[in-house]
C-alpha positions in Angstrom: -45.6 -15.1 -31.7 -45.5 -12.6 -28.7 -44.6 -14.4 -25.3 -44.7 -13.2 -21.9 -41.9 -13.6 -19.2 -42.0 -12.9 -15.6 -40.5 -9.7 -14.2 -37.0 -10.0 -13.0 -36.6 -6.8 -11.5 -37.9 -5.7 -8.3 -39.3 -2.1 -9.9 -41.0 -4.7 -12.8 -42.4 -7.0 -10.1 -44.1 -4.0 -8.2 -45.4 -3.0 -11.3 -46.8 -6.6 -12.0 -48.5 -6.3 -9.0 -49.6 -2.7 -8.9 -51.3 -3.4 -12.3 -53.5 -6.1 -10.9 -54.1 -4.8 -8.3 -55.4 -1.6 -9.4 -57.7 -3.6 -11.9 -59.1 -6.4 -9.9 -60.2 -3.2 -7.7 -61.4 -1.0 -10.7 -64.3 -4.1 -11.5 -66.6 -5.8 -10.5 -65.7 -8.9 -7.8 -67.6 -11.3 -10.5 -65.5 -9.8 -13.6 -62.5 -10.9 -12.1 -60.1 -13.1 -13.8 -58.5 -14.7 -11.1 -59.3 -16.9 -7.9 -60.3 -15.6 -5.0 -57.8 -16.8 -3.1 -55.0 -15.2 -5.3 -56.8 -12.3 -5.1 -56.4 -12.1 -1.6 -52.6 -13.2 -1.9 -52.4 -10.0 -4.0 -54.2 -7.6 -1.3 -51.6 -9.2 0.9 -48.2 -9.4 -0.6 -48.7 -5.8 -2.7 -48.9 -3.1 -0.2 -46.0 -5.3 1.9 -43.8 -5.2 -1.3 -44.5 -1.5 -2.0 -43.8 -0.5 1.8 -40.2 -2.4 1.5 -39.5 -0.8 -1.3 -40.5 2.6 -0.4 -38.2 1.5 2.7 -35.2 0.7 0.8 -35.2 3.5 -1.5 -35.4 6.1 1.6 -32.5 4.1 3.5 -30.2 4.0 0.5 -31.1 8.1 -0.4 -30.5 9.0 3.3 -26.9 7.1 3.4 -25.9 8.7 0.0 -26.8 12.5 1.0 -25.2 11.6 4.4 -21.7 10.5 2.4 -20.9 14.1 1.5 -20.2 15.3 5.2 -18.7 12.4 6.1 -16.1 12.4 3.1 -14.7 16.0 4.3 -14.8 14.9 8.1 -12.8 11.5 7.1 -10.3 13.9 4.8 -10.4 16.5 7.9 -8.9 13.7 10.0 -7.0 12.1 8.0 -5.1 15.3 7.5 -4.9 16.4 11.2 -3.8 12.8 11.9 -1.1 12.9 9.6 0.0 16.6 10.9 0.6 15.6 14.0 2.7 12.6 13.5 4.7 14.5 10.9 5.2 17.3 13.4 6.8 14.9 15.6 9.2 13.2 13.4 10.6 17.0 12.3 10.6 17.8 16.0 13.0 14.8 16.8 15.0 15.8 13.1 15.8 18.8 14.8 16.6 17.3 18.4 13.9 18.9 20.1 11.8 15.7 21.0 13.5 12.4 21.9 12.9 9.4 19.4 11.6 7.8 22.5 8.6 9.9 21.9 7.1 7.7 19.5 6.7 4.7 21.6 4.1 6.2 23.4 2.2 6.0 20.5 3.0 2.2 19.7 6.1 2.9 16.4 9.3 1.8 16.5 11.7 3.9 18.3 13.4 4.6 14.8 10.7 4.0 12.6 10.3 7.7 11.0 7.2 6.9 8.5 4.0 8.2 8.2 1.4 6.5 8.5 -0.5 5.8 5.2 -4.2 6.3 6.7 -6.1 5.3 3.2 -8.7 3.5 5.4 -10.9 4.2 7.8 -10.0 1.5 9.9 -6.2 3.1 10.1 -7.9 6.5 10.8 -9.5 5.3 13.7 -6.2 3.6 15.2 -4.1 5.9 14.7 -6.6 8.6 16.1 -6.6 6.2 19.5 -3.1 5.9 19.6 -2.3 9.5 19.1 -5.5 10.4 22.2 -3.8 8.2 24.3 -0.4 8.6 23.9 -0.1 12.2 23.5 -1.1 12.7 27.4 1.0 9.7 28.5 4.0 11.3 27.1 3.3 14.4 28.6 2.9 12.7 32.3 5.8 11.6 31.8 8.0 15.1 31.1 7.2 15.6 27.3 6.5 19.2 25.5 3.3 19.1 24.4 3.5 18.8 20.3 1.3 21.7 19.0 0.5 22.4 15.4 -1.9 20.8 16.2 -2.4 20.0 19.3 -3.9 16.5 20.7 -6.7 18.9 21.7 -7.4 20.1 17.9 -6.8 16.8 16.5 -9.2 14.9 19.5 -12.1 17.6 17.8 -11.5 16.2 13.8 -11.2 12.7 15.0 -14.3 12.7 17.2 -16.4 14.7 14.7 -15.2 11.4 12.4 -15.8 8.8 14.8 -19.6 10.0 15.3 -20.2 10.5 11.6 -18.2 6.4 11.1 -20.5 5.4 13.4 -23.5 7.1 11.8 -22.5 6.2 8.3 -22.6 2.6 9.9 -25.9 2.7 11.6 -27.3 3.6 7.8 -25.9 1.0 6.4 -27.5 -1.7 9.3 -30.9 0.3 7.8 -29.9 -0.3 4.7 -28.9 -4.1 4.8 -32.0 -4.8 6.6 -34.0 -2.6 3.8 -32.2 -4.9 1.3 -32.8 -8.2 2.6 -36.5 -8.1 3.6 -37.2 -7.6 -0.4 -35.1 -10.2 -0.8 -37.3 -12.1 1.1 -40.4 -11.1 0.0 -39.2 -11.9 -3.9 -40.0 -15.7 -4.0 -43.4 -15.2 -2.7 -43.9 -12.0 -4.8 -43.1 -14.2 -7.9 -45.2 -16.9 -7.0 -48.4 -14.6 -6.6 -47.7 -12.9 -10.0 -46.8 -16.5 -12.1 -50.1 -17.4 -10.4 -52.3 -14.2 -11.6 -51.0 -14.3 -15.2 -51.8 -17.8 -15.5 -55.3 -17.0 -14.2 -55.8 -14.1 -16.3 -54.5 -16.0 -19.7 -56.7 -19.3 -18.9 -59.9 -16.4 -18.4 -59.1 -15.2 -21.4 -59.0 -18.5 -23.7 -61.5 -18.0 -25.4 -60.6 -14.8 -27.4 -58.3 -14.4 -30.4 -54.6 -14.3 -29.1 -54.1 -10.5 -29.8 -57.3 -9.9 -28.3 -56.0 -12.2 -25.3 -52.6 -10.5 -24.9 -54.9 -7.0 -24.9 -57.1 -7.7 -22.3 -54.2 -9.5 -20.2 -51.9 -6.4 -20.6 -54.1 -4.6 -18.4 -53.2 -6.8 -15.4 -49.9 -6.4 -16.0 -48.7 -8.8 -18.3 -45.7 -7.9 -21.2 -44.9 -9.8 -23.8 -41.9 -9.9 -25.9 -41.5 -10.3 -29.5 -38.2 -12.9 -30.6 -35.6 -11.7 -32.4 -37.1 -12.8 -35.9 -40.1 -10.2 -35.0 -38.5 -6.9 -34.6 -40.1 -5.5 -37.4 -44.0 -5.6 -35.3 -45.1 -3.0 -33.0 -44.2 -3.7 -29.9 -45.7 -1.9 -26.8 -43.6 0.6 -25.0 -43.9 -1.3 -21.6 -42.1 -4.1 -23.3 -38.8 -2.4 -22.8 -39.6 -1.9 -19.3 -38.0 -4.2 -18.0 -34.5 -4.0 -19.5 -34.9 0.2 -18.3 -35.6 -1.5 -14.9 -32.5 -3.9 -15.0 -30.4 -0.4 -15.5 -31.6 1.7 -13.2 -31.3 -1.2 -10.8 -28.3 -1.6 -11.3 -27.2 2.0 -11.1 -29.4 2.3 -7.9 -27.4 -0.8 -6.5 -23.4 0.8 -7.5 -24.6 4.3 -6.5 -23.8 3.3 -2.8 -20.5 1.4 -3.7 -20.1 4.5 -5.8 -20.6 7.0 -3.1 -17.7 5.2 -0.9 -15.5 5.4 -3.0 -15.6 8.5 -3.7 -15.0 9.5 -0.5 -11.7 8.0 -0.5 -10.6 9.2 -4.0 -12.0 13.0 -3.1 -9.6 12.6 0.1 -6.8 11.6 -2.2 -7.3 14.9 -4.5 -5.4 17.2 -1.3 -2.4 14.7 -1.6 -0.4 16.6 -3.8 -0.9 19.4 -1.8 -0.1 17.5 1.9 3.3 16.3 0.3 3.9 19.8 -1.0 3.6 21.3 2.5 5.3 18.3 4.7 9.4 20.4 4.1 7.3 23.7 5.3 6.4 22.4 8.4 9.9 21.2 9.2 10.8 24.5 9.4 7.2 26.0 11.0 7.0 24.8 14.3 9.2 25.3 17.3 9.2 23.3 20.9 11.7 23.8 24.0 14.3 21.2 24.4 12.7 17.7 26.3 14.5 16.9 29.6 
């Protein structure tokens, strides 16, 4: 024997809703199956539901076409960043900076690594040590370091920052997307639970496939068990699990889209560490008093 089970999805629940909705509309008010006062729960809580999810599907499409751009502009800075402190280590290799030079921007007087940079967090300190520091050191007597400059590498780190703090603001509209269909879910399931218990007790009186006919066309699915595979089951029956994917990939795309733009940043690595012994050799500054 068929049963029915409530949606569990939020694309199964709009559904539900949009199914009812459309056929409580489509008759007349005396032909229809449930109380008027879930009726008007329905008129209520469906176009709110729809509008959130509409909502949330345009936040989470604009932060994902937006991820692109920002993936090149975080590489772009990464690499400029990295440059520059690079070019000042082989500048004090070859005497022409003092190892004093990188205290101005907050490393060890002998501390010759590079920083690492495989967040955006370090990207941003490290770009506001190097803007700072940089024109501290040359108040104070320093060569400017060039290839690049602080100038080039103040352009790539500002073009990041605005895009960080775009990419951040989308993901506010996002969260807030996100949790006002969370919040609309427990009354959403309560409206529905209440229809299809309205629509089956109308229907009582009919033969149970002639029940589970008529009730289908206010949304309700039913499942066949395990031991009933071999009946015809209707397509919209399998809804449901299609929903629970796609959810699911709608939900990781996001996660999905961040990481990528650390892993496409990573894919110029080989060729960074190829270059690092050219650039020893590359640049040339005068001799800091």
């Amino acid at each position: 024997m068929p049963y029915r089970r409530l949606p569990n999805t939020d694309s199964a629940r709009l559904r539900a809703l949009k199914a009812a909705y459309a056929k409580c509309d489509g008759i007349p008010p005396q032909e229809v199956p449930i109380k008027q006062s879930t009726l008007s729960e329905l008129r209520q809580v469906y176009p709110e539901f729809e509008q959130a999810m509409i909502n949330q599907m345009a936040a989470q499409q604009n932060q994902v076409s937006k991820n692109k751009g920002y993936a090149e502009l975080y590489r772009k800075a990464k690499l400029y960043i990295s440059h520059f402190v690079q070019v000042m280590n082989f500048a004090i290799m070859r005497g022409d900076l003092q190892p004093k030079a990188r205290t101005f921007f907050g490393i060890d007087i002998n501390d010759k690594r590079v920083p690492a940079l495989q967040t955006e967090k370090e990207v941003l300190d490290w770009g506001e040590r190097i803007m700072k520091g940089e024109p501290d050191r040359i108040a104070n007597g320093g060569n400017p370091i060039t290839n690049p400059t602080v100038a080039i590498v103040r352009v790539r780190y500002e073009q990041f920052l605005n895009a960080y703090r775009s990419q951040k603001s989308l993901q506010i509209t996002t969260q807030r997307a996100n949790e006002k269909i969370s919040s609309l879910r427990s009354k959403v399931d309560t409206v529905i639970l209440h229809i299809w218990d309205e629509v089956e007790n109308s229907f009582e009186h009919l033969s149970s496939d002639e029940k589970r006919e008529r009730a289908k066309d206010y949304g309700l699915i039913y499942y066949y068990r395990l031991n009933e595979k071999d009946e015809v089951v209707d397509e919209n029956s399998f809804s449901e699990q299609n929903d629970i994917l796609q959810e699911f990939m709608d939900n990781n795309n996001l996660a999905e889209q961040r990481f990528n733009v650390f892993s496409d940043t990573e894919s110029h690595h080989d060729e960074e560490e190829s270059t690092a012994k050219d650039l020893q050799y590359s640049f040339f500054f005068s001799n800091e008093s």
